[in-house]
KOLNU-583596 format. One record per residue: residue number from 0; y, z, x of N, C-alpha, C, O, CB in turn. Coordinates in nm, 3 decimals, padded with zeros to 5 digits. Atoms other than C-alpha are relative to their C-alpha. Glycine has a CB too. Layout:
<recs>
NUM|Y|Z|X|Y|Z|X|Y|Z|X|Y|Z|X|Y|Z|X .
...
</recs>
This chain:
<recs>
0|-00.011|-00.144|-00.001|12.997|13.732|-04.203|-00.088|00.057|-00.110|-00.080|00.012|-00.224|00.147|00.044|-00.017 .
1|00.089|-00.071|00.087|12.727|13.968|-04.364|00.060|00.089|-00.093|00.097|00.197|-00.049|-00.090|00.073|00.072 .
2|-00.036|-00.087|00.089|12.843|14.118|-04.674|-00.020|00.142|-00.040|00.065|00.217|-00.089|-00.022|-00.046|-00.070 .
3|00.028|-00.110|-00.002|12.681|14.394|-04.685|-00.037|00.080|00.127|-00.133|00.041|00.193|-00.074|-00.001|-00.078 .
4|00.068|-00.055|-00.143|12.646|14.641|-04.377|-00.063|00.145|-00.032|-00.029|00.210|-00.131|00.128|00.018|00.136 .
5|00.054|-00.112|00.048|12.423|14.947|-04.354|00.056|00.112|00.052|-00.015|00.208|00.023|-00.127|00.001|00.017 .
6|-00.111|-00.103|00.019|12.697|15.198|-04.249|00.141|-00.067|00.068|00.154|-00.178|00.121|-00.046|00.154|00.082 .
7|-00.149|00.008|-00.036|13.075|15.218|-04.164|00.009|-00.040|00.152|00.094|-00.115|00.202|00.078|00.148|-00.027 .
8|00.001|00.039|-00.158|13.021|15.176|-03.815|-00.026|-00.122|00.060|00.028|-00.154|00.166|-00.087|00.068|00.063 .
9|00.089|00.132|00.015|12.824|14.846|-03.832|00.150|-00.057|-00.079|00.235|-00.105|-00.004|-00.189|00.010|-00.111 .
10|-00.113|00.071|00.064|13.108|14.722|-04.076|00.160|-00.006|00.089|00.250|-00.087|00.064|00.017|00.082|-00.145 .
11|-00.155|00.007|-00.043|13.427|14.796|-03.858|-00.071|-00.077|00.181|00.002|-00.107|00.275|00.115|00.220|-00.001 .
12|00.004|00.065|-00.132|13.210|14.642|-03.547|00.055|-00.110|00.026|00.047|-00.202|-00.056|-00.108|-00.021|00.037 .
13|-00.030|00.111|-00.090|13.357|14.408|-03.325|00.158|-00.021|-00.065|00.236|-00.104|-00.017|-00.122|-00.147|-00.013 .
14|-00.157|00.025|00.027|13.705|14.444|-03.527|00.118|00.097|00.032|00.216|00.103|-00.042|00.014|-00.018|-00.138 .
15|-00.092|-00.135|-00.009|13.901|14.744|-03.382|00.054|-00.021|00.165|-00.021|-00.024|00.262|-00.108|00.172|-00.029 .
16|-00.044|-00.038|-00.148|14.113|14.751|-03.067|00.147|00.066|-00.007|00.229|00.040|-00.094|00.003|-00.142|00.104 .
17|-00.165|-00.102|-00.041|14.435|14.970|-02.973|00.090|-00.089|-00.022|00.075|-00.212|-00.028|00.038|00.063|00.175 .
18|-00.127|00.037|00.098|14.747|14.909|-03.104|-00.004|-00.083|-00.133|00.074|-00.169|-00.172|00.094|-00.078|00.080 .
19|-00.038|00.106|00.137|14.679|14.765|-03.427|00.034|00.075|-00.121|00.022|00.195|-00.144|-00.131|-00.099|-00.050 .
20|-00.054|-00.076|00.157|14.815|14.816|-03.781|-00.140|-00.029|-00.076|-00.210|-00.129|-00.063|00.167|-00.095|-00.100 .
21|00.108|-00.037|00.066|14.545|14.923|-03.997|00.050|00.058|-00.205|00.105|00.166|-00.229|-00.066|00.137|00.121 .
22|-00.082|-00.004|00.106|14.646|14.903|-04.397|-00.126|00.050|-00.100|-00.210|-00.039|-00.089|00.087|-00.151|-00.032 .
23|00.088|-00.038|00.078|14.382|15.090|-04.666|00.051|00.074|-00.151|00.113|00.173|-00.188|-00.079|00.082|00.086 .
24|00.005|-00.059|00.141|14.370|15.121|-05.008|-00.038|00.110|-00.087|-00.144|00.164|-00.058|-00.042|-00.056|-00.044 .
25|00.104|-00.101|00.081|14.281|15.368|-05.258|00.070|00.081|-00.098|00.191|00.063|-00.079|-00.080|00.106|00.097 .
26|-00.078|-00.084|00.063|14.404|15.632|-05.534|-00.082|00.088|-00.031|-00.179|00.103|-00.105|00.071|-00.045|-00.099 .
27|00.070|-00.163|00.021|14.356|15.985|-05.457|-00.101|00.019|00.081|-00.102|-00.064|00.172|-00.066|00.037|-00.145 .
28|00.051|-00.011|-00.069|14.047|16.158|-05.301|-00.086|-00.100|-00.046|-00.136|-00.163|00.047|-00.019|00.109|00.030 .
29|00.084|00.064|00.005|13.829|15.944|-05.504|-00.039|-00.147|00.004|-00.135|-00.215|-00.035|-00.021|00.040|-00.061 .
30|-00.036|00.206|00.055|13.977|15.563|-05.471|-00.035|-00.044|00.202|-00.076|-00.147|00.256|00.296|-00.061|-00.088 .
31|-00.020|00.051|-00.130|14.006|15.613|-05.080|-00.146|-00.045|00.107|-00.257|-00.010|00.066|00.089|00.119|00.066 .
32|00.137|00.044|-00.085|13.734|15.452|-04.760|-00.014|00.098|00.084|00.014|00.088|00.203|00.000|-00.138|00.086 .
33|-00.022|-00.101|-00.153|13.680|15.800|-04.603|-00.108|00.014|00.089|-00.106|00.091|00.186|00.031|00.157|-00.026 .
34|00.094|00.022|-00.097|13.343|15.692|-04.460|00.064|-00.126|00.124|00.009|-00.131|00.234|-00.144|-00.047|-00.088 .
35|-00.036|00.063|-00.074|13.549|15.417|-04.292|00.094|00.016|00.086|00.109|-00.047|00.190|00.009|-00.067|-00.042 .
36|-00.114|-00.019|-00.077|13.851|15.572|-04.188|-00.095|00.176|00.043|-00.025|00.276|00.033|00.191|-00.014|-00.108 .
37|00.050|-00.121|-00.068|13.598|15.882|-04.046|-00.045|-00.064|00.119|-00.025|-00.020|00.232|-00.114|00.086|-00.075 .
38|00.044|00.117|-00.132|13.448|15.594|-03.824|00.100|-00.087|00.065|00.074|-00.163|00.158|-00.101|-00.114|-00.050 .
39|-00.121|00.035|-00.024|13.765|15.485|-03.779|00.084|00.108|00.119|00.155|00.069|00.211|00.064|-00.007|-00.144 .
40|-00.003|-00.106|-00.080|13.838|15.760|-03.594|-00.089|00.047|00.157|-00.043|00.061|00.270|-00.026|00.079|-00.095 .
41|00.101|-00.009|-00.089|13.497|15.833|-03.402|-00.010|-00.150|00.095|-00.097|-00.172|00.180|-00.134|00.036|-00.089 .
42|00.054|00.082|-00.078|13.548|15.503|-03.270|00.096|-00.004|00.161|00.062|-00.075|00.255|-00.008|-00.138|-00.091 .
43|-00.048|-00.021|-00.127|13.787|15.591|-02.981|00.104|-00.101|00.029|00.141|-00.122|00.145|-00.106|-00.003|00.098 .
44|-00.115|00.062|-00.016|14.063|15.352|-03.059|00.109|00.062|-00.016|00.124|00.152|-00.098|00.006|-00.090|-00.062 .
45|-00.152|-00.059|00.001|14.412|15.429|-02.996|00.103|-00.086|-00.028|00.110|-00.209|-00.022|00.040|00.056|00.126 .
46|-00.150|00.062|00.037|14.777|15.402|-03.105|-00.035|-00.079|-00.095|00.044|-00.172|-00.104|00.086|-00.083|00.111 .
47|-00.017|00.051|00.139|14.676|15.269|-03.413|00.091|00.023|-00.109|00.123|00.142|-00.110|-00.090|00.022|-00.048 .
48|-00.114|-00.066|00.053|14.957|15.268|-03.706|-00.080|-00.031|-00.096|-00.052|-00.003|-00.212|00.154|-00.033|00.011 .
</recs>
């Protein structure tokens, strides 16, 4: 697995499908992944908890 990816979209590929639990870290606006959980979103999965 490539450590580094060149955006959020590329990084959550091939790991996202409906119904899964999804657990993210962070503290506050500035600790949290909101380029990941924005693509997280745009990616058209559902019933995620």
């Amino acid at each position: 697995m490539k450590k580094v990816h060149p955006d959020a979209e590329a990084a959550l590929h091939g790991l996202l499908c409906d119904g899964m639990t999804i657990m993210a870290g962070g503290f506050g606006l500035c600790g949290i992944p909101e380029n990941l959980i924005l693509a997280l979103r745009e990616s058209g999965v559902k019933n995620i908890t």
